[in-house]
KELO-420465 format. One record per atom (N, C-alpha, C): residue in three letters; x, y, z. Coordinates in steps of 0.02 Angstrom, whole numbers, padded with zeros to 5 digits, always signed. Example, Ala and Ser with C-alpha at 12.3 -4.5 7.8 and 13.67 -1.06 7.14 Angstrom:
ALA+00660-00284+00390 ALA+00615-00225+00390 ALA+00660-00165+00390 SER+00642-00112+00354 SER+00684-00053+00357 SER+00645+00002+00394 
END
This chain:
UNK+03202+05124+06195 UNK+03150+05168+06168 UNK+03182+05218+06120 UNK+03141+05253+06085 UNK+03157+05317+06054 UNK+03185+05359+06061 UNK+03141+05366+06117 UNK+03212+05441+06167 UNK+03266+05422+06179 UNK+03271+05375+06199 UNK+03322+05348+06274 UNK+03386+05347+06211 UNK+03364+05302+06145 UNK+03417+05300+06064 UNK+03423+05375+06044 UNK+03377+05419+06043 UNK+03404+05476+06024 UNK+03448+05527+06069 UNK+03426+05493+06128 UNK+03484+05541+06169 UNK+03528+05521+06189 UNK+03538+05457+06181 UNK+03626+05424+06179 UNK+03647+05467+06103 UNK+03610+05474+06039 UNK+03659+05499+06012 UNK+03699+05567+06026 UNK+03636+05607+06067 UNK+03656+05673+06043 UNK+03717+05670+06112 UNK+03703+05624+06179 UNK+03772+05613+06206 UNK+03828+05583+06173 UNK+03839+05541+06127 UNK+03880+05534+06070 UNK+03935+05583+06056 UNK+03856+05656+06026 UNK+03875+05706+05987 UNK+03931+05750+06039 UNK+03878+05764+06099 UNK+03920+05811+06144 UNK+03933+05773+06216 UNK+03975+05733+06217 UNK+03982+05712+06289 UNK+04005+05739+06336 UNK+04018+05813+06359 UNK+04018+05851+06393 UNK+03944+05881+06416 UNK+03892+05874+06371 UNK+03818+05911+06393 UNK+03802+05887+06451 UNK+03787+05918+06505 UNK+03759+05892+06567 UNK+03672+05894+06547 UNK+03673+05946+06519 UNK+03602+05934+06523 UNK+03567+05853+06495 UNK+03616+05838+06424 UNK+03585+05797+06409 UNK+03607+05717+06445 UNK+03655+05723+06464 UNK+03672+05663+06522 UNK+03619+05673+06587 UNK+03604+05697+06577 UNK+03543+05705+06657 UNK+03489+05671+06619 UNK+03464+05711+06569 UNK+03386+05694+06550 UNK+03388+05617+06512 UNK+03434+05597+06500 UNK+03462+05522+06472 UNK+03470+05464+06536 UNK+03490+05496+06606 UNK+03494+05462+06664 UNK+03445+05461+06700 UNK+03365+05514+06685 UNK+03316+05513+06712 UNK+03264+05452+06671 UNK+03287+05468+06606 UNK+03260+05417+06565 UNK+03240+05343+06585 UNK+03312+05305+06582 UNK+03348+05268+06615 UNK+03331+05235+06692 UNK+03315+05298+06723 UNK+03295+05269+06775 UNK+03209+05235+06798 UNK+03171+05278+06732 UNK+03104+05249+06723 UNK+03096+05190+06680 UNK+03157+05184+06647 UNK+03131+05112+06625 UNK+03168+05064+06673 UNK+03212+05072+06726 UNK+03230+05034+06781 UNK+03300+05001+06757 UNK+03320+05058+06732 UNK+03396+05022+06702 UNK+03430+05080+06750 UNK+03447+05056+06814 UNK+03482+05100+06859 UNK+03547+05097+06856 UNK+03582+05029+06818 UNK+03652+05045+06837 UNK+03670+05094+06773 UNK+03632+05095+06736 UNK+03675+05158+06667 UNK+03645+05225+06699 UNK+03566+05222+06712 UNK+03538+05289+06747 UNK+03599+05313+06802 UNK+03652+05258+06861 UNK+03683+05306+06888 UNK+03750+05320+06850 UNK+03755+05289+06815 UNK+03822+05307+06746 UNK+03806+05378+06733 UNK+03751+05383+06696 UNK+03741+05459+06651 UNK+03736+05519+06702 UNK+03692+05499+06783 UNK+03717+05538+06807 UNK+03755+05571+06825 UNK+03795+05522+06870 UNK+03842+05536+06889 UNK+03917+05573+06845 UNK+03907+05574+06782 UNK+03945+05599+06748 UNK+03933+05677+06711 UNK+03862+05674+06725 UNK+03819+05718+06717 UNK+03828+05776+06811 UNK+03846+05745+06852 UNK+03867+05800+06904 UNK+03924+05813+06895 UNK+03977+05781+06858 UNK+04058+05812+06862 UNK+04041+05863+06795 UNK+03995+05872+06769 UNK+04002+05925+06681 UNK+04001+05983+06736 UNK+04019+06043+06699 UNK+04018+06128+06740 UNK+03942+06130+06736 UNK+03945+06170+06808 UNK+03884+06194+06826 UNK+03811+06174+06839 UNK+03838+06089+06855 UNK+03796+06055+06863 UNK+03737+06067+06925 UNK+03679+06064+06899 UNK+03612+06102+06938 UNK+03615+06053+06984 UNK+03581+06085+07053 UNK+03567+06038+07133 UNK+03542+05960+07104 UNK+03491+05977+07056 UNK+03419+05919+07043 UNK+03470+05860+07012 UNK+03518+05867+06987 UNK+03554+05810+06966 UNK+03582+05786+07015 UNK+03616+05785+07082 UNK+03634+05753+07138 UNK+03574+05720+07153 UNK+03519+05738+07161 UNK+03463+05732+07190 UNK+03448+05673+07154 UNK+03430+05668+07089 UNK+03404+05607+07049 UNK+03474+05558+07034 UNK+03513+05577+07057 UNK+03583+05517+07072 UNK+03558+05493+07129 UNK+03539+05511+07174 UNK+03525+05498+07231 UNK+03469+05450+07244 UNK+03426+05496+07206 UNK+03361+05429+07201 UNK+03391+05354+07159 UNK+03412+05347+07124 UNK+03453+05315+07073 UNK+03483+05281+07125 UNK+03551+05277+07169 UNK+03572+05241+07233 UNK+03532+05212+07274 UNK+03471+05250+07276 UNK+03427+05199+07310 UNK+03394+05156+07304 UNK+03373+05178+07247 UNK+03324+05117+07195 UNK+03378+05033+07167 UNK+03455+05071+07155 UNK+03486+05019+07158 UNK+03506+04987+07203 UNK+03485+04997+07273 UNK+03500+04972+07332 UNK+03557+04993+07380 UNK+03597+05049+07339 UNK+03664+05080+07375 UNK+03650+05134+07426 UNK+03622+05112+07477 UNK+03616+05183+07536 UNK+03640+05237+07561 UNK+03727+05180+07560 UNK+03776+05239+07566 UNK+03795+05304+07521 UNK+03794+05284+07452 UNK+03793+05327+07393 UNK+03741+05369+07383 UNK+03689+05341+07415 UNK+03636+05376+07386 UNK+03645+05461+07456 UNK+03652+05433+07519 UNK+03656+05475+07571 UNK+03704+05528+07539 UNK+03752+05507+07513 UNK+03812+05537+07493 UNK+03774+05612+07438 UNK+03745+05556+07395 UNK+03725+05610+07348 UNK+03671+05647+07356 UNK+03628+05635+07401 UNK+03585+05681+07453 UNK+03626+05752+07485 UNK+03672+05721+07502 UNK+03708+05761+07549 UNK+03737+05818+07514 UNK+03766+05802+07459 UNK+03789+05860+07410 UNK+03716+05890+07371 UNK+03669+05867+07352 UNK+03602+05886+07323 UNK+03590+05940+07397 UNK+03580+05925+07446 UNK+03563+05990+07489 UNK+03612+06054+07503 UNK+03690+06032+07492 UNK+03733+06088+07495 UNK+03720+06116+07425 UNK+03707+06113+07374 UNK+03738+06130+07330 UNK+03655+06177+07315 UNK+03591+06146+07317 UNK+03532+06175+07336 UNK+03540+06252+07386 UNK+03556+06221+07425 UNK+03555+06286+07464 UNK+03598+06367+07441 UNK+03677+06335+07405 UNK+03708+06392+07372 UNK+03668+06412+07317 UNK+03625+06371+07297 UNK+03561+06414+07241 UNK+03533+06468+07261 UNK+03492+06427+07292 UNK+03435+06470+07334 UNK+03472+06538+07363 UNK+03538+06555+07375 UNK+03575+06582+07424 UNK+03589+06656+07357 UNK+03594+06627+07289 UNK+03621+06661+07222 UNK+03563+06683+07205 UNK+03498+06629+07200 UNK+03447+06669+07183 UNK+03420+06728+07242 UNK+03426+06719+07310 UNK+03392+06768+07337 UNK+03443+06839+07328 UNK+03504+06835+07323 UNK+03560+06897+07289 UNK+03527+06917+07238 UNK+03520+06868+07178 UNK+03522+06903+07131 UNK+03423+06957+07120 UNK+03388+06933+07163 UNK+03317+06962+07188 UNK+03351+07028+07208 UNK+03375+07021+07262 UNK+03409+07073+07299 UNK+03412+07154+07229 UNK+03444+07105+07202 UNK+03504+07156+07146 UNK+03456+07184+07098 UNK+03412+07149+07096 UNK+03359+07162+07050 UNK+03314+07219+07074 UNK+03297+07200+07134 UNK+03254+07257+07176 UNK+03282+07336+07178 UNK+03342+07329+07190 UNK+03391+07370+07194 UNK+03415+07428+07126 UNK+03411+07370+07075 UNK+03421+07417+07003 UNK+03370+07428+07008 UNK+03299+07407+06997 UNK+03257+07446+07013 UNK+03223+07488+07018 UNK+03245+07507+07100 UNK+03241+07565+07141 UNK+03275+07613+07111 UNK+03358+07595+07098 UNK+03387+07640+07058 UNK+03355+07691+07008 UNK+03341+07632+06961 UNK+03305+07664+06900 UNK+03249+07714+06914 UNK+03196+07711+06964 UNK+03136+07742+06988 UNK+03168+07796+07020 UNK+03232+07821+07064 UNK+03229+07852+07109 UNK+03277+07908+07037 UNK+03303+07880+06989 UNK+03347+07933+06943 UNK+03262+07974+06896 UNK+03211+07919+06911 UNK+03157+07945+06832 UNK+03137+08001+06881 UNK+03132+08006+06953 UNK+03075+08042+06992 UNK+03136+08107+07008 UNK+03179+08101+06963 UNK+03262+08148+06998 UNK+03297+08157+07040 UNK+03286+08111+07122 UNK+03319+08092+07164 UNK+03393+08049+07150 UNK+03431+08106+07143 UNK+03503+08074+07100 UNK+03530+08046+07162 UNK+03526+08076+07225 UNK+03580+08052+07298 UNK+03552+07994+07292 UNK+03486+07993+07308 UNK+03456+07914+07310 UNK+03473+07857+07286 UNK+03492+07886+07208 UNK+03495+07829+07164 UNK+03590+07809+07160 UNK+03612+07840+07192 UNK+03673+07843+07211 UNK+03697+07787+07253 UNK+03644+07807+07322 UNK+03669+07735+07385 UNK+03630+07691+07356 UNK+03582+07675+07311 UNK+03553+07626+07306 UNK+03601+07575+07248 UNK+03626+07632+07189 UNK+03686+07594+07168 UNK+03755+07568+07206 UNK+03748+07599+07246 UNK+03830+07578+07286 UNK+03805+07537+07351 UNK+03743+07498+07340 UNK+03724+07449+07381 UNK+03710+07385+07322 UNK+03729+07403+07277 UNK+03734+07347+07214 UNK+03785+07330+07185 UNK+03838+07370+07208 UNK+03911+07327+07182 UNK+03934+07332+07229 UNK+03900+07352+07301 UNK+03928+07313+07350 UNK+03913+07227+07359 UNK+03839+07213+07335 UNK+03822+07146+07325 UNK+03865+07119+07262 UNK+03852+07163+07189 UNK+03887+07140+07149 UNK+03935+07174+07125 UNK+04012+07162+07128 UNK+04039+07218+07093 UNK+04048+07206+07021 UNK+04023+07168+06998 UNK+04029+07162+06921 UNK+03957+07186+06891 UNK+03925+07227+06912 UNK+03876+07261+06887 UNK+03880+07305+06850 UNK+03894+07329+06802 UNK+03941+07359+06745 UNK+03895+07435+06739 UNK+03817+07435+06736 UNK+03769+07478+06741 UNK+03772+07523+06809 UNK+03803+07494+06848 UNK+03792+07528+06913 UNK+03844+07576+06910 UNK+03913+07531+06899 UNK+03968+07561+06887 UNK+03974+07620+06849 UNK+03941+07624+06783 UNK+03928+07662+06758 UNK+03902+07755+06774 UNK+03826+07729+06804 UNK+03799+07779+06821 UNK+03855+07818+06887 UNK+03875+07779+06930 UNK+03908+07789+06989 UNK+03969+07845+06975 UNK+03991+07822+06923 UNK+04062+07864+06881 UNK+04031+07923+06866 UNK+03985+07924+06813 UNK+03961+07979+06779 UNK+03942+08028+06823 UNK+03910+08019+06885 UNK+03898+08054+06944 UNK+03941+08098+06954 UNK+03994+08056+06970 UNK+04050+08074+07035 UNK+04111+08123+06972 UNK+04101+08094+06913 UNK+04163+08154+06861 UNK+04099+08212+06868 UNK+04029+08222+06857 UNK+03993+08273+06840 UNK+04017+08317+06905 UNK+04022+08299+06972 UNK+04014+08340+07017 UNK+04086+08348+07024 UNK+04142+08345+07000 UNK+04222+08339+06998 UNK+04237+08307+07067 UNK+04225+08253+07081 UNK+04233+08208+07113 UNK+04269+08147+07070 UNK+04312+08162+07051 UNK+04373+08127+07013 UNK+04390+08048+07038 UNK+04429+08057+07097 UNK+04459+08009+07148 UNK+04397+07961+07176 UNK+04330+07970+07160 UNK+04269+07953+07199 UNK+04246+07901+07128 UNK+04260+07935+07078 UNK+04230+07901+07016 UNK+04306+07849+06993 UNK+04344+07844+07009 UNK+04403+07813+06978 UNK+04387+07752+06979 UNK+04379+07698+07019 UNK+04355+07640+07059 UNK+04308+07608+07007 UNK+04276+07660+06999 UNK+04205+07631+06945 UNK+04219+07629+06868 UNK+04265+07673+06862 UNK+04290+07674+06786 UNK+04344+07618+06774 UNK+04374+07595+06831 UNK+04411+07545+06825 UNK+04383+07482+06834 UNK+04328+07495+06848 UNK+04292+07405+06866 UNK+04267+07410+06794 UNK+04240+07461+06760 UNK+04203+07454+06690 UNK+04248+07449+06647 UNK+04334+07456+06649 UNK+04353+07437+06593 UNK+04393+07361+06604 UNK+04381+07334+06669 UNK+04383+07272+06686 UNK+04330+07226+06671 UNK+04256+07256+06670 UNK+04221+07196+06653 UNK+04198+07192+06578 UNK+04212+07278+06536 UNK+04205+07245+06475 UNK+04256+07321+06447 UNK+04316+07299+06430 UNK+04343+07345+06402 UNK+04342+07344+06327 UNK+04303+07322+06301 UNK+04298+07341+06234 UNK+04228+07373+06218 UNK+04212+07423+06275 UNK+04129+07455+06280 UNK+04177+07515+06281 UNK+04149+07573+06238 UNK+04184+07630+06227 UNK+04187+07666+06298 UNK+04110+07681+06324 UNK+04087+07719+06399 UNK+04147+07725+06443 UNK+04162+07662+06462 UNK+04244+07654+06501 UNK+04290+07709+06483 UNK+04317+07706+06435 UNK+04400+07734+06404 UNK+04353+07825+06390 UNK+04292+07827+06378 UNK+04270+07882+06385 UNK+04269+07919+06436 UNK+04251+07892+06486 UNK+04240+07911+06564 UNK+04306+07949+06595 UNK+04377+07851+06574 UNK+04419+07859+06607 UNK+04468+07928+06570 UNK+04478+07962+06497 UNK+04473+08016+06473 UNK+04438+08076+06513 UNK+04376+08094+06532 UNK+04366+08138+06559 UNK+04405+08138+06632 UNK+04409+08083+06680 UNK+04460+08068+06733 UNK+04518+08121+06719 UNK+04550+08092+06658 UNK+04626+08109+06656 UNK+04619+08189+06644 UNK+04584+08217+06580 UNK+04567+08290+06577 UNK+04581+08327+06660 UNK+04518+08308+06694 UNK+04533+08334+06774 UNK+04600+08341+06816 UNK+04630+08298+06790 UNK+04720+08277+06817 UNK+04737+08332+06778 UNK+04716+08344+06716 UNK+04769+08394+06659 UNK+04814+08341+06646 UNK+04822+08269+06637 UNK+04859+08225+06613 UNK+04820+08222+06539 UNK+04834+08253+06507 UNK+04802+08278+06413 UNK+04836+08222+06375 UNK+04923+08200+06394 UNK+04914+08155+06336 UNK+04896+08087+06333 UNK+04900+08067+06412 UNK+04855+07986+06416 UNK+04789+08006+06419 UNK+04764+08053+06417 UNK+04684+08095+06428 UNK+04677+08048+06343 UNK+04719+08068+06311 UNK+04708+08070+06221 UNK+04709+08001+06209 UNK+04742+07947+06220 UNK+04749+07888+06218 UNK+04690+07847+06249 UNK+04650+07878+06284 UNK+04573+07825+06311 UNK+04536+07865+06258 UNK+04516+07931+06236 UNK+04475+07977+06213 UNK+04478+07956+06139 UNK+04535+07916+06115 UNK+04550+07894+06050 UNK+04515+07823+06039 UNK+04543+07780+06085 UNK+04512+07714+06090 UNK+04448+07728+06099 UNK+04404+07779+06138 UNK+04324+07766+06123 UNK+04303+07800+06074 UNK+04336+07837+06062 UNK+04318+07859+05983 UNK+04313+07808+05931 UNK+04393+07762+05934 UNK+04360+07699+05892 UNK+04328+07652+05894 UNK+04310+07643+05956 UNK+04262+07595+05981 UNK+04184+07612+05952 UNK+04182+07692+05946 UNK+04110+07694+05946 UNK+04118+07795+05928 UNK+04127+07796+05861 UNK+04132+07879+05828 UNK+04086+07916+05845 UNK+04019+07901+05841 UNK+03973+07944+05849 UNK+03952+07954+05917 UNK+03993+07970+05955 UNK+03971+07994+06008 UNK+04001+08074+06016 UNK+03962+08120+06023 UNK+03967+08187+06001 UNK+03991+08200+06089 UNK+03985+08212+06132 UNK+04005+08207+06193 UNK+04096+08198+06194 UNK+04094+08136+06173 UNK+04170+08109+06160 UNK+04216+08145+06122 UNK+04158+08163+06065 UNK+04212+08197+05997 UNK+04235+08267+06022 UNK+04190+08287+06082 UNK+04198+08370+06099 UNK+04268+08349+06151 UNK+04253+08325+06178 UNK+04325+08314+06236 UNK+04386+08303+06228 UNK+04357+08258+06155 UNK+04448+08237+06099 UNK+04462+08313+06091 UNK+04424+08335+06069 UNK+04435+08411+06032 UNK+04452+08482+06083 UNK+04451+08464+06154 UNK+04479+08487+06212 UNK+04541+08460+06220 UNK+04558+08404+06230 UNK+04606+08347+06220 UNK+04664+08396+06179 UNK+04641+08406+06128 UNK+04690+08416+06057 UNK+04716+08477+06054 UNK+04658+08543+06093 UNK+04661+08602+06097 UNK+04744+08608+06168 UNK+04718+08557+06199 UNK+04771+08586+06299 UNK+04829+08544+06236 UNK+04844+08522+06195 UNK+04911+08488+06189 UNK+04932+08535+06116 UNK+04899+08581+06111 UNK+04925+08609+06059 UNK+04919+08601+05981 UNK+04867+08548+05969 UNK+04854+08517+05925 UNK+04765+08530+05885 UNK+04790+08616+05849 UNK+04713+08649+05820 UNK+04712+08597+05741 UNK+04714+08591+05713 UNK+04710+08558+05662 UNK+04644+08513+05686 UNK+04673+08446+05737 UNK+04656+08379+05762 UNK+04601+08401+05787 UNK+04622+08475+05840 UNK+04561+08482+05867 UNK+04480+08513+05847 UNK+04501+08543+05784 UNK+04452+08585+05731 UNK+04415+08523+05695 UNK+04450+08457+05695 UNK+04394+08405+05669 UNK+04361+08385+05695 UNK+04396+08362+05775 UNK+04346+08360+05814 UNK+04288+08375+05844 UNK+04325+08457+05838 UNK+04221+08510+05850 UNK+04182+08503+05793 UNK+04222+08486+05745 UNK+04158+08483+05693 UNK+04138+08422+05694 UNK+04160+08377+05710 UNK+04118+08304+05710 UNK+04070+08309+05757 UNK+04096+08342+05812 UNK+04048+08347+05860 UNK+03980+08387+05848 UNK+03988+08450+05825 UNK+03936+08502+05785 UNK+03885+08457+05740 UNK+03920+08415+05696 UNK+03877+08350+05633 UNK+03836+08334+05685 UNK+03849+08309+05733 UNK+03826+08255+05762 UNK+03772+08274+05817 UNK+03793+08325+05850 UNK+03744+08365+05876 UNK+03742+08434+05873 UNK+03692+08448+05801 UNK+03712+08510+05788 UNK+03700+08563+05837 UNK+03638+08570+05880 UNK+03598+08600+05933 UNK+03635+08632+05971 UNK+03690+08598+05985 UNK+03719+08609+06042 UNK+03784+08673+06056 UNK+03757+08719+06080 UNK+03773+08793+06086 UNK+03849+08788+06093 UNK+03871+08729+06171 UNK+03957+08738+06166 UNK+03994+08710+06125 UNK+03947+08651+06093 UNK+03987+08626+06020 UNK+04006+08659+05964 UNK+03960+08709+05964 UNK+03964+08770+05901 UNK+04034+08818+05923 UNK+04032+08836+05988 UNK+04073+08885+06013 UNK+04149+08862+06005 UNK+04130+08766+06025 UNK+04215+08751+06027 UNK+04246+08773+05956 UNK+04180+08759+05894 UNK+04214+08748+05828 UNK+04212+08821+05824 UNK+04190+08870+05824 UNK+04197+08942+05808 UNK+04273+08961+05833 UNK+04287+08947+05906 UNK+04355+08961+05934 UNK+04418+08942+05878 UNK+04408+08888+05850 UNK+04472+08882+05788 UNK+04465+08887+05729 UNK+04399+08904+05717 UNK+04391+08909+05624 UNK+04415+08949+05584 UNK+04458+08953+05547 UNK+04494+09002+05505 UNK+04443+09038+05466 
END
């Protein structure tokens, strides 16, 4: 048929696609050509990340060709491999419910709340990068240093080329009074991402504890550009202006 020729090509094209080795072996199996239908499958369950439903229609496929044993076989993995679904999707519900709640319990200003409800989400997931986030920002606001470290280190593990991280982990070091690796994260999110007026004020604290008014007089003023409003931004840049 039509299909069945167009999707041998595009398996041709990509013979790694599981998807399209499945929908080529389902094909296959309706026009009753089972021994290629369990070919495409079956090659179609060794591609990554191959979904439950492809064991499953290998399976039907073994039976229709008369192989019982194979087919049991591939039943047998179609229900393990089903079940670790079902097992990811009800987590990832979980996680969902959970951010959430998060989100609702920070809009209504219940910050503790939204606290255990985050640290019941990278306890499910710790690669939750948002949770991590908020969790840090918490724990440096209240100088809870040692409490936020954990989280600043999982965020520049799951995406260290996101400024927030090397920002965070900068205010960290400030608290230590470790000023000149303080300067070396506070730099990197600076270049990661300039306009963050927050950042530019802390470089410009940064620059002030190491002795460095010049560096640090650009910094309050970038920061001032950027948010002019802001009363201690004005003050930092007044403190060094000639």
């Amino acid at each position: 048929s039509e299909c069945k020729d167009a999707l041998r090509r595009a398996v041709a094209l990509e013979p790694e696609n599981g998807d399209y080795l499945h929908i080529l072996g389902i094909v296959c199996f309706k026009l009753d050509q089972q021994e290629e239908a369990i070919g495409n499958l079956k090659r179609a369950t060794e591609t990554k990340d191959a979904p439950s439903q492809v064991f499953f229609d290998l399976g039907n496929a073994y039976r229709k060709a008369g192989m019982p044993e194979e087919a049991r076989e591939a039943l047998a993995a179609y229900q393990k491999l089903y079940g670790v679904e079902r097992e990811k999707d009800d987590q990832r519900r979980k996680i969902d419910q959970l951010m959430n709640q998060a989100q609702n319990q920070i809009d209504s200003g219940s910050i503790l709340e939204a606290v255990q409800s985050y640290l019941r989400v990278v306890e499910a997931d710790p690669d939750q990068w948002k949770a991590h986030s908020f969790l840090a920002k918490v724990y440096i606001s209240s100088n809870r240093g040692m409490s936020a470290l954990p989280h600043i280190e999982k965020m520049l593990e799951i995406a260290p080329e996101n400024s927030e991280g090397s920002f965070l982990m900068a205010a960290y070091l400030v608290g230590l009074s470790r000023f000149k690796k303080a300067q070396e994260f506070a730099e990197k999110s600076r270049s990661l991402l300039p306009g963050n007026p927050q950042l530019r004020n802390l470089l410009g604290n940064i620059y002030m504890s190491l002795g460095k008014e010049d560096e640090a007089r650009r910094e309050y003023r970038a920061a001032t550009k950027l948010e002019p409003d802001n009363v201690a931004f004005q003050m930092n840049l007044k403190s060094v202006s000639k």
